[in-house]
Every structure is written in structure tokens, then in C-alpha cells.
N, C-alpha and C positions, 0 to 999 in steps of 0.2 A: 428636549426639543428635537423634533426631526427635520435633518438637513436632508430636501429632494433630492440634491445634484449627489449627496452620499450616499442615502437611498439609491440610487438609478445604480449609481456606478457599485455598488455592493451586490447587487440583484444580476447586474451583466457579468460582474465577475462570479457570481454562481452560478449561471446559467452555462457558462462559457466551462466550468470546471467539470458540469453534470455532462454536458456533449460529450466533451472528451473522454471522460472516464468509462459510460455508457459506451460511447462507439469504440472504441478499445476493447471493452468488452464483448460487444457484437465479433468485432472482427477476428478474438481472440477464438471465442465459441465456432467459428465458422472453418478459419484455418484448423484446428484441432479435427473437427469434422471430417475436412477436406484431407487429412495425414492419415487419420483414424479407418477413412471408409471410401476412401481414394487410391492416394500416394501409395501407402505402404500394402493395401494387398494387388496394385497394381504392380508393385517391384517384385512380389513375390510369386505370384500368377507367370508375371514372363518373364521369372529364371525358368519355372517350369515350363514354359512353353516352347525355350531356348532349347532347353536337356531334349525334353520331345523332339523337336525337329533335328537333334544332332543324334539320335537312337533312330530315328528313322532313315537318316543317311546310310547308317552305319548299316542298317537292314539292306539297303537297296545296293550300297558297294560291295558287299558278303557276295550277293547275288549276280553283281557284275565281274566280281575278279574270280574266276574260276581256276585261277592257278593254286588253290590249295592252302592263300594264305590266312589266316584265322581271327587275325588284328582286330579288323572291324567289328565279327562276332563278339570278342571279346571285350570290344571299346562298350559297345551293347549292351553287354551284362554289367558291367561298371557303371554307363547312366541307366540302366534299369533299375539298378541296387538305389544311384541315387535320388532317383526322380520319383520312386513308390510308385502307388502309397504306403506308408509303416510310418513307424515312430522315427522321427527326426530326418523324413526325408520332404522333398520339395514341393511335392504334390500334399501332403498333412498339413508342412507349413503353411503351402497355399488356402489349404482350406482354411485352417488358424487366422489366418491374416484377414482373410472375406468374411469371417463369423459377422451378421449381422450388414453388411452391405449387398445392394444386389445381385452382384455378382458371387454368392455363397452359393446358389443353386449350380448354377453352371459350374463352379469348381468341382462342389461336390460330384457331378456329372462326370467331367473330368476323370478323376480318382477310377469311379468303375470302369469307365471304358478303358484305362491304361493295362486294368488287371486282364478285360479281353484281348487287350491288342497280344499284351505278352504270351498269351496262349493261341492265338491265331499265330504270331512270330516261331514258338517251339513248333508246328505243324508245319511252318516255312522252314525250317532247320533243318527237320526231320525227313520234309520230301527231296529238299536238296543233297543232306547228307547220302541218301540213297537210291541216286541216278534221277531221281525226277527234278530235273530242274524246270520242267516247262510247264508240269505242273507248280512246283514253288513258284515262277513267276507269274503266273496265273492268279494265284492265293493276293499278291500283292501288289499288281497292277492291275485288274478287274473288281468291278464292282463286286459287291457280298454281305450278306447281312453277319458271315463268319469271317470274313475275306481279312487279313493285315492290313491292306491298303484303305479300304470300308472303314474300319473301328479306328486307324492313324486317324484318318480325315476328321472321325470324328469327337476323337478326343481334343484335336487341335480347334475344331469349332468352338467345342465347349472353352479354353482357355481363353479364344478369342471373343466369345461374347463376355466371359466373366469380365477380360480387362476393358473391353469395353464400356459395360456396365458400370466399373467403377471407377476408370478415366472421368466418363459423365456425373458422378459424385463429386469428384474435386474440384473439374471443372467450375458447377454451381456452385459451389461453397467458396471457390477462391474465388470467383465471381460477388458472391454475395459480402466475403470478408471483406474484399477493395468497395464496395460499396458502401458500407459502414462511415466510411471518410466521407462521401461525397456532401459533398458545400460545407465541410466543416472549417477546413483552411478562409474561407472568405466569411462565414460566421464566427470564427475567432477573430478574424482583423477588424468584422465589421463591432461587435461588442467590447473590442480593447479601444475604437473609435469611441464607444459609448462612455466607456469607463473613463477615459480620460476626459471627454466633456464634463462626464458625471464629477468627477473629480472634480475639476476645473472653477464649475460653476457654484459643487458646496464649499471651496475653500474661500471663494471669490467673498462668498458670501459671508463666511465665518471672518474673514478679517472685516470686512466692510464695520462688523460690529465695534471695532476698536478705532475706527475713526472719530 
């Protein structure tokens, strides 16, 4: 025989188990997303973008301390080496980390313009090593389609739209993960409300029979 008030409340307690388990999963699928093609080539995008902008200091204090001393050039060579691109440096990672988010174009972008900066950089070296300093600072405070200062800006563009790009990944997806809950808190209370009536009403009934 079938008891309704059992029925009802066996049907809200599985309906109440499918929500959650489903929206757990939505939300699980969404953060992963949001880590995958967000978060994590956003972390990696601006360490390199960090390295950039402290190589480019370093370029422009070479150029202001004239007294001979060689630090800065030297700090230079050191995030050059680490920021690439090559194998196992920041800008590869960088790319590594965006494979497949939209910001992978703009990284990759990235990557090439660093290899000219650093050779527009030796030509700044090189005029300043040998009396022209007004030409070196010309190379990298004037515009140029060869210029240091030209290929800086625009390598930092490219980092800046990648992490852009993929900030707006997370963003959506942790957006859409906290969505996955929404009205589930007040459709769990309202079906454990069900459940219990359900309950309520087929036990009611089940004893009734033994009167």
C-alpha cells in the first residue's frame, strides 16, 4: 500500500539530495575553471610582468647614474636570464600557465617582444658604453618601432591585456560557481518543511490503522 504523506516526503528528500549534489557540482566545475584559466595564469603572467618592470628600471638607472657604477646593468642580466623566454623561465611559465585561456595570445606576444627589447637594450649599452649617451637616451625615452623604450611599453601592454583577459575568466566563473547555490539554502529548508509534514501525515496515518 502506498502511504502519500511517505511518498511526498521520500520524493522532497530526493529532490532536496539531487539540488545539492548537482549544484556542488556546477560550482565545483566553475571554481576549477575559474583556478585553471583565471587565478593561476594570472599569478604567473604578473610575476613576469613584475620581473619586466624591475629590468626596466634597472635600464633606465644604468642610464641615470653616470658615475661608472655597473649594478643596475648587472641586476638586468639577472631578470633577463630570469624572466626569458627559455626553458624554466617566467615568461614560458607564463605562457604554460595561459595555454588555452584568452589571454595565451597576448602572452605569447609577450615572449617575442622581450627577445627585441633585449636587443634594442644591447644597442643602449653599447651607445652609452661609448660616449653617446644622448644618443642611448634617445633609443629609450622616444618613440621607435626599434626604440627600448617602444618594445618595453610594448611588451608590458601585452602582459597587461593577458592578465586582464584572464582576471575576466575567474571573475565569470567565480561568479557563476557562487551562483550554483543560489535559492538552494531556502529550497533545502522549504523541502525538509515538506519532508516533515510528509512524514507527519504518513505516520499519522499508519498508526491510525491500529486503533
Amino acid at each position: 500500500m502506498f502511504n502519500p504523506g511517505l511518498v511526498v516526503a521520500s520524493v522532497a528528500a530526493l529532490v532536496s539530495v539531487l539540488w545539492l549534489v548537482i549544484a556542488l557540482g556546477v560550482a565545483r566545475a566553475d571554481l576549477l575553471q575559474a583556478r585553471a584559466h583565471g587565478s593561476a595564469p594570472v599569478a604567473a603572467l604578473a610575476r613576469a610582468d613584475t620581473a619586466a618592470l624591475r629590468a626596466r628600471a634597472d635600464e633606465s638607472l644604468t642610464l641615470i647614474d653616470a658615475g661608472g657604477d655597473d649594478s643596475f646593468q648587472a641586476d638586468f642580466l639577472t631578470v633577463q636570464h630570469d624572466l626569458g623566454p627559455g626553458p624554466g623561465t617566467l615568461l614560458t611559465g607564463a605562457i604554460t600557465a595561459a595555454r588555452g585561456s584568452p589571454g595565451a595570445g597576448a602572452a605569447a606576444a609577450a615572449a617575442t617582444t622581450a627577445t627585441g627589447w633585449y636587443a634594442a637594450h644591447r644597442t643602449v649599452r653599447f651607445l652609452d658604453d661609448n660616449g653617446k649617451h644622448i644618443q642611448a637616451v634617445h633609443l629609450v625615452t622616444t618613440p621607435g618601432p626599434d626604440h627600448s623604450g617602444t618594445l618595453f611599453t610594448r611588451l608590458d601592454d601585452s602582459l597587461t591585456r593577458a592578465i586582464s583577459a584572464d582576471q575576466a575568466v575567474f571573475q565569470a566563473n567565480a561568479v557563476a560557481g557562487r551562483n550554483a547555490f543560489t535559492g538552494l539554502e531556502v529550497g533545502v529548508i522549504v523541502l525538509a518543511l515538506i519532508m516533515a509534514a510528509g512524514c507527519a501525515r504518513g505516520l499519522s496515518k499508519r498508526l491510525a490503522e491500529y486503533r
